[in-house]
N, C-alpha and C positions, 0 to 999 in steps of 0.2 A: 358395438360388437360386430366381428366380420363375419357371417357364416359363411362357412366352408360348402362347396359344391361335391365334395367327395369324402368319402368316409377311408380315409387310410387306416394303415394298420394301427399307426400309435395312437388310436381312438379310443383304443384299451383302456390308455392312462387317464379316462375320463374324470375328473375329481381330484386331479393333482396338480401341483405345480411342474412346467416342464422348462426346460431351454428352449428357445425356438428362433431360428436362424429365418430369417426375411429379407432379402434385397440386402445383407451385407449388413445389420443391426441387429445383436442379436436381445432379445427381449424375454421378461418370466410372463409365461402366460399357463390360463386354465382352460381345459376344454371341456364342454359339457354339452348334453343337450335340450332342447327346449322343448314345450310339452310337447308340439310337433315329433320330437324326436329328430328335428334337423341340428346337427352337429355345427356350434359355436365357439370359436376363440378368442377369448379375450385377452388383450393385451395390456400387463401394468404400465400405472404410470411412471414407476421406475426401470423405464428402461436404461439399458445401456447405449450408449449415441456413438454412433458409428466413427468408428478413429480413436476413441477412448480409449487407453489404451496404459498402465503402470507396469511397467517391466520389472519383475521379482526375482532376484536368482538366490535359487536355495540351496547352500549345502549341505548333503548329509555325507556320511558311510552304509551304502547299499553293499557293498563287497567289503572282505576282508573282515579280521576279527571284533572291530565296534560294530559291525553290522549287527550281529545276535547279541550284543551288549546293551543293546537298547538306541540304535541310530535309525535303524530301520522303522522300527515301532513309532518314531519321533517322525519319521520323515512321513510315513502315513497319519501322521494324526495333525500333523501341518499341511500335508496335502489334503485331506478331509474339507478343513476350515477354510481351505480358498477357492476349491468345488463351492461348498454351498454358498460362500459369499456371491462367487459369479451367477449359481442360480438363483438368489436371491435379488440380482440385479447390480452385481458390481458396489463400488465401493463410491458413492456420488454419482452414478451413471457410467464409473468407468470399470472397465475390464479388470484384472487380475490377470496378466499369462506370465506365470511362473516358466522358470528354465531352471528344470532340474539337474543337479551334478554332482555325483560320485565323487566323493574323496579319498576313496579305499582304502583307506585307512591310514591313511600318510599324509605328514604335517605339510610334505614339500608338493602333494599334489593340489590340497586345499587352498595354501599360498598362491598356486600359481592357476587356479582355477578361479579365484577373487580377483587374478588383475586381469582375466581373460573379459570375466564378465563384468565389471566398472570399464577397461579401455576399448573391447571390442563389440560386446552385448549390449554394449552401454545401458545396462540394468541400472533402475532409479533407486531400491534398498536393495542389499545382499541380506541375507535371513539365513537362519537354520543352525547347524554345525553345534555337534552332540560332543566332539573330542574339547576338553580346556586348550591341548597341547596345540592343538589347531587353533583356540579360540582366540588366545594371547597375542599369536602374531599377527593374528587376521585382524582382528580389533584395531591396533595398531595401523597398520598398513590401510585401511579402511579410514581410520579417522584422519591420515595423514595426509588422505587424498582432498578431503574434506565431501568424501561421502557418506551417504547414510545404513550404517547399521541395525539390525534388531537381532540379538542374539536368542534362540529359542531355550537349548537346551543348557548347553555348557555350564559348570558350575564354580570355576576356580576364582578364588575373590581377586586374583593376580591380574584377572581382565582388566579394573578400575580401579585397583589399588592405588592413590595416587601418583595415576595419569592422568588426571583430566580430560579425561578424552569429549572431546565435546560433541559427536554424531553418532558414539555408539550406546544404546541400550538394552537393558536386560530387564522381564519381568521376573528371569525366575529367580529362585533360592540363588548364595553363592555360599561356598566351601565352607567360609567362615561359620554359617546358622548351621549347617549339616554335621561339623563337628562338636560344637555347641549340645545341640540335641540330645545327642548319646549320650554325652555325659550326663545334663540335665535329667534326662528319661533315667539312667542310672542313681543318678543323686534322690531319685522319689521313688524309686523301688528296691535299693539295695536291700535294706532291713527288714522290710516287707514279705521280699519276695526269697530273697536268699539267705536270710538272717546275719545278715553282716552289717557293721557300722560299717559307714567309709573309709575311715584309716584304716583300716582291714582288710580293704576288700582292693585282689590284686588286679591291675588292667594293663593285656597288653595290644600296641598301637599299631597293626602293620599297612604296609601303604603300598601302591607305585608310586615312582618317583617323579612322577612328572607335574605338571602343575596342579592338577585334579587331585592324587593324592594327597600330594606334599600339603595341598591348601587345607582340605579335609584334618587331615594326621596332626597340622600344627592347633585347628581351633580343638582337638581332642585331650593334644599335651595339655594346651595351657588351662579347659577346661573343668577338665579329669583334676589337674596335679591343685587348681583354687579351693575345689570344691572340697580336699583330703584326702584321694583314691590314691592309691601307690604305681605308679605308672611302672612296671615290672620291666619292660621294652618297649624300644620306639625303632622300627627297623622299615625301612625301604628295602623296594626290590627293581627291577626292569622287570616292567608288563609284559615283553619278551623273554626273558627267563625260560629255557626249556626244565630249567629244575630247583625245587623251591623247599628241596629235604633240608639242607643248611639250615634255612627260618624254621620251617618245623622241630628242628633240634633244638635249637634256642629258644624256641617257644617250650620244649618238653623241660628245660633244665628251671625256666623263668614259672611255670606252673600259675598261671593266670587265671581266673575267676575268670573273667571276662575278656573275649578277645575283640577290639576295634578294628575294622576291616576295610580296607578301600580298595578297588580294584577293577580291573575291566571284565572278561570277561572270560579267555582261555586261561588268566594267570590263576582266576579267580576258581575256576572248575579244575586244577591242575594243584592248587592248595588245597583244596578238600580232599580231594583222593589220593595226595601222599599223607595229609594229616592225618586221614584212617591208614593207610598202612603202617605209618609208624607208630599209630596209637595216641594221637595226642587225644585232650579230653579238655571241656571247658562245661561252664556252667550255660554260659549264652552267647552267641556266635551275632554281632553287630554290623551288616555293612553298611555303605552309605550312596546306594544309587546303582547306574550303570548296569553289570551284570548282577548287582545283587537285587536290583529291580524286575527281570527276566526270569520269575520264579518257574514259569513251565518250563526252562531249558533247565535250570536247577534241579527241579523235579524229574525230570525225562532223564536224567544223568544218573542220579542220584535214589532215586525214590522215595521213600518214606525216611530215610537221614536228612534230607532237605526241610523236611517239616520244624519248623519252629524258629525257623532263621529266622531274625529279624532284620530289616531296613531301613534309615532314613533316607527319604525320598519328598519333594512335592506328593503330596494327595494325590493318589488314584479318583480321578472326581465320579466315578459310579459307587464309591464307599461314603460318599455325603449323603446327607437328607438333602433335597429338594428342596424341602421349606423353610432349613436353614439358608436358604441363597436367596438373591434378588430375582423375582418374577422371569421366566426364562430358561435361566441357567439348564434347570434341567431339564427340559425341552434339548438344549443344545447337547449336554451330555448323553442324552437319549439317543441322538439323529449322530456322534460319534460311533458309540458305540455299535448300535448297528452298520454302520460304514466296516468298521471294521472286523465285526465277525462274518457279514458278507464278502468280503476278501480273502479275509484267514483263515475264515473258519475254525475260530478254536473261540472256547468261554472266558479263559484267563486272558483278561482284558488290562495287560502292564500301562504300568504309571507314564510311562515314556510316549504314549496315545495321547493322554490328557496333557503332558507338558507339550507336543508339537502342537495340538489344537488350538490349547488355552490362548498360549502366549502368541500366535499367531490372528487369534481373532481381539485378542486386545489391540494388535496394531492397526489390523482392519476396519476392525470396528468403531473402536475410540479416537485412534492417533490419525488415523487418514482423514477421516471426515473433516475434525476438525482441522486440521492443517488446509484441505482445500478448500472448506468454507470461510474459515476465518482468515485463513495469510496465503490463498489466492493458489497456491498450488502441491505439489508433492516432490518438489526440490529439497535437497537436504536441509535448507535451513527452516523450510514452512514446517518440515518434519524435525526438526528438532526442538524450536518453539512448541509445534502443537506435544509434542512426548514430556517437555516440562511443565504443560500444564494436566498432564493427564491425573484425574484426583477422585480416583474410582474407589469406595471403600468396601469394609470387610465382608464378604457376601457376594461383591458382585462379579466374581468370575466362577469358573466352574470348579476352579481347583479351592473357591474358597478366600482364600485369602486377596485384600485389596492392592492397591497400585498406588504409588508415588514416587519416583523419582527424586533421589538426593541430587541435590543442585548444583550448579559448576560452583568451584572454589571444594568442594567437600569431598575427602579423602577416597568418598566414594559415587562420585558423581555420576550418573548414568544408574547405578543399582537398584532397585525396586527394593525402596524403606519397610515396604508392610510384607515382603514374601516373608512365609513359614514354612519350614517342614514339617512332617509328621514321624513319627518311628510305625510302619507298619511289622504286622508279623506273619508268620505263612504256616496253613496249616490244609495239608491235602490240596484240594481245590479250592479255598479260601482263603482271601484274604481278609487281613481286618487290621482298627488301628489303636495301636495301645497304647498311645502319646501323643497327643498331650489330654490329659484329664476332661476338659470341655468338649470333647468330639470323642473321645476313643468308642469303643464301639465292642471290647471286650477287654479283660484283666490279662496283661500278659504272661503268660508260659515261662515259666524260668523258678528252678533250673532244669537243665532238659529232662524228661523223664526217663528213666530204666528201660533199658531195650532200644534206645537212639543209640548208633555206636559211638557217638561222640559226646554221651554223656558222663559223669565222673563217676 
């Protein structure tokens, strides 16, 4: 132990873990003092070694309209995960410095901010990126370099649809299991909940067009129409759209039980408040992520008619038990969540936190290590090796669900075999999960109650 000759200020933080910069190495150390009361610092033996150094470039959308869509939310909660890795002591000894960048919300700025940072940043993984419409091309471009990918948020299954892409990976959910869901969550509570058989019971699809909807909207056709439901319409829009009465119309003449909903974020706040003015009316109101994840701007819009939306999404992971997970987890979830309410200051803790952390500290945690202990370093190919063996099971991340990667040659190579969604539901300041049966956490609300304006 060194003792210190002087008692500075951050002596405060006596009993903590700190960062601490020394001769150009920076180190986790604790400082305390002895019964003496002379102030000590100790130094882990996982330090970080001086020159260490993995260069990460992250995209999100801080500006523009996926920012309140839930990009923002994504980008803090992957920034979170690689703070504490570094104050944890790096990732083998080495650093984490992220270079963070703005994609404002446009496919052609994200594009060309991915060749900035692979030929001029020379960043070892590119990471992040909340848009599909971004995700597709970037993927692409990305594996064609033959650098390394990790995508956080995006969900469109068109990422790895076969393409073999062989550097890029995803833990999270893709479109395909999101669309899936609804249906499913639908096909075990129709009769239940609404007194309908399935052939009975109307559903309509609506979507943007872009690869995220489209992906979503198609696992819902085909889902919806196996199972028996009457698929009443299947209608795409442009996410820009300044007016979305048209769909409204068609949705008033089609008279749907059930409306399936994908959408970003102003298209998605800008459907709600023509579908009250024109009076549409449904029994239960489905989205599937993105803005329909961001219940406090829902809420703040809307008020008390936002109540009872439901969502498929990844797990919000402060809606899990603890003891349902591997030893840890919620510790981690814990040390998020405060991150984040310390910055935003707000309780409503979006699902979009837990996917930038999660899937970011699966790479850190799991994929880095082993690629520089086992195959020598954190070159694309050490990291692509060590991501195919990654073989983490059910429990052992925060959002719950395990990790495996389908293996080249397979239609979806690169995808995370075990990601799940959940259908959450929103009520007030509440969230909770009403699908799937082994987790939910309450029965859900349907059909909406008397006094919602968008009940029947």
């Amino acid at each position: 132990m060194i003792p210190l000759s002087a008692a500075p200020e951050w002596l405060e933080l006596i009993g903590t873990w700190i960062p601490f910069d020394s001769i150009g190495s920076a180190y986790r150390a604790i400082i305390f003092k002895s019964n003496g009361g002379l102030p000590y610092l100790w130094l882990s033996g996982a330090a970080m070694a001086e020159g260490k150094q993995i260069k990460v470039g992250v995209i999100f959308d801080m500006s523009g309209p996926l920012a309140a869509g839930g990009s923002n939310a994504s980008y803090l909660g992957t920034k979170y995960a690689i703070d504490l890795m570094n104050e944890r002591g790096g990732v083998e000894g080495h650093k984490i410095v992220p270079i963070y960048v703005d994609a404002q919300s446009k496919v052609e700025v994200a594009i060309n901010e991915t060749e900035r940072l692979l030929n001029q940043e020379k960043v070892d993984v590119i990471m992040g990126v909340f848009s599909s419409a971004q995700c597709v091309p970037m993927a692409q471009r990305v594996d064609q370099a033959k650098k390394f990918m990790w995508a956080n948020v995006c969900v469109s299954s068109a990422v790895f649809k076969d393409k073999n892409l062989k550097y890029v990976f995803r833990a999270q959910v893709h479109s395909d299991q999101m669309g899936e869901a609804s249906c499913r969550f639908l096909g075990e509570n129709s009769k239940t909940k609404l007194g309908k058989e399935l052939k009975d019971l109307k559903v309509a699809i609506i979507y943007e067009d872009g690869p995220y909807g489209s992906g979503v909207a198609s696992g819902n056709d085909l889902v919806c129409k196996q199972l028996g439901m009457q698929v009443v319409l299947k209608e795409g829009y442009a996410a820009t759209s300044p007016d979305l009465s048209p769909l409204v119309t068609k949705l008033r003449r089609a008279r749907p039980d059930v409306i399936l909903h994908t959408g970003y974020n102003p298209d998605i706040t800008l459907f709600l408040r023509q579908a009250k003015e024109q009076g549409l009316k449904w029994d239960a109101l489905i989205g599937h992520g993105a803005g329909h994840g961001q219940f406090d701007k829902l809420f703040a819009t809307f008020k008390e008619d936002a109540n009872l939306i439901m969502n498929v999404d990844p797990v919000a992971a402060q809606l899990l038990d603890p003891k349902t997970l591997k030893p840890g987890m919620g510790a981690l979830t814990a040390e998020m969540i405060k991150r984040y309410k310390a910055e935003v200051k707000a309780d409503e803790i979006p699902t979009h936190v837990s996917m930038g952390f999660n899937q970011t500290w699966i790479l850190l945690n799991d994929v880095m290590p082993r690629a520089i202990k086992k195959y020598g370093g954190y070159d694309p190919e050490s990291l692509r090796k060590a991501a195919l063996e990654t073989d983490i099971p059910e429990g052992g991340t925060i959002q719950g669900y395990g990790v495996k990667f389908f293996p080249p040659g397979h239609p979806m190579s690169g995808q995370n075999e075990r990601s799940t969604p959940v259908v959450h539901q929103y009520s007030g300041n509440d969230t909770f999960i009403a699908w799937p049966k082994a987790i939910k956490s309450r029965d859900p609300v349907m059909p909406l109650p008397k006094g919602n304006s968008y009940a029947k």
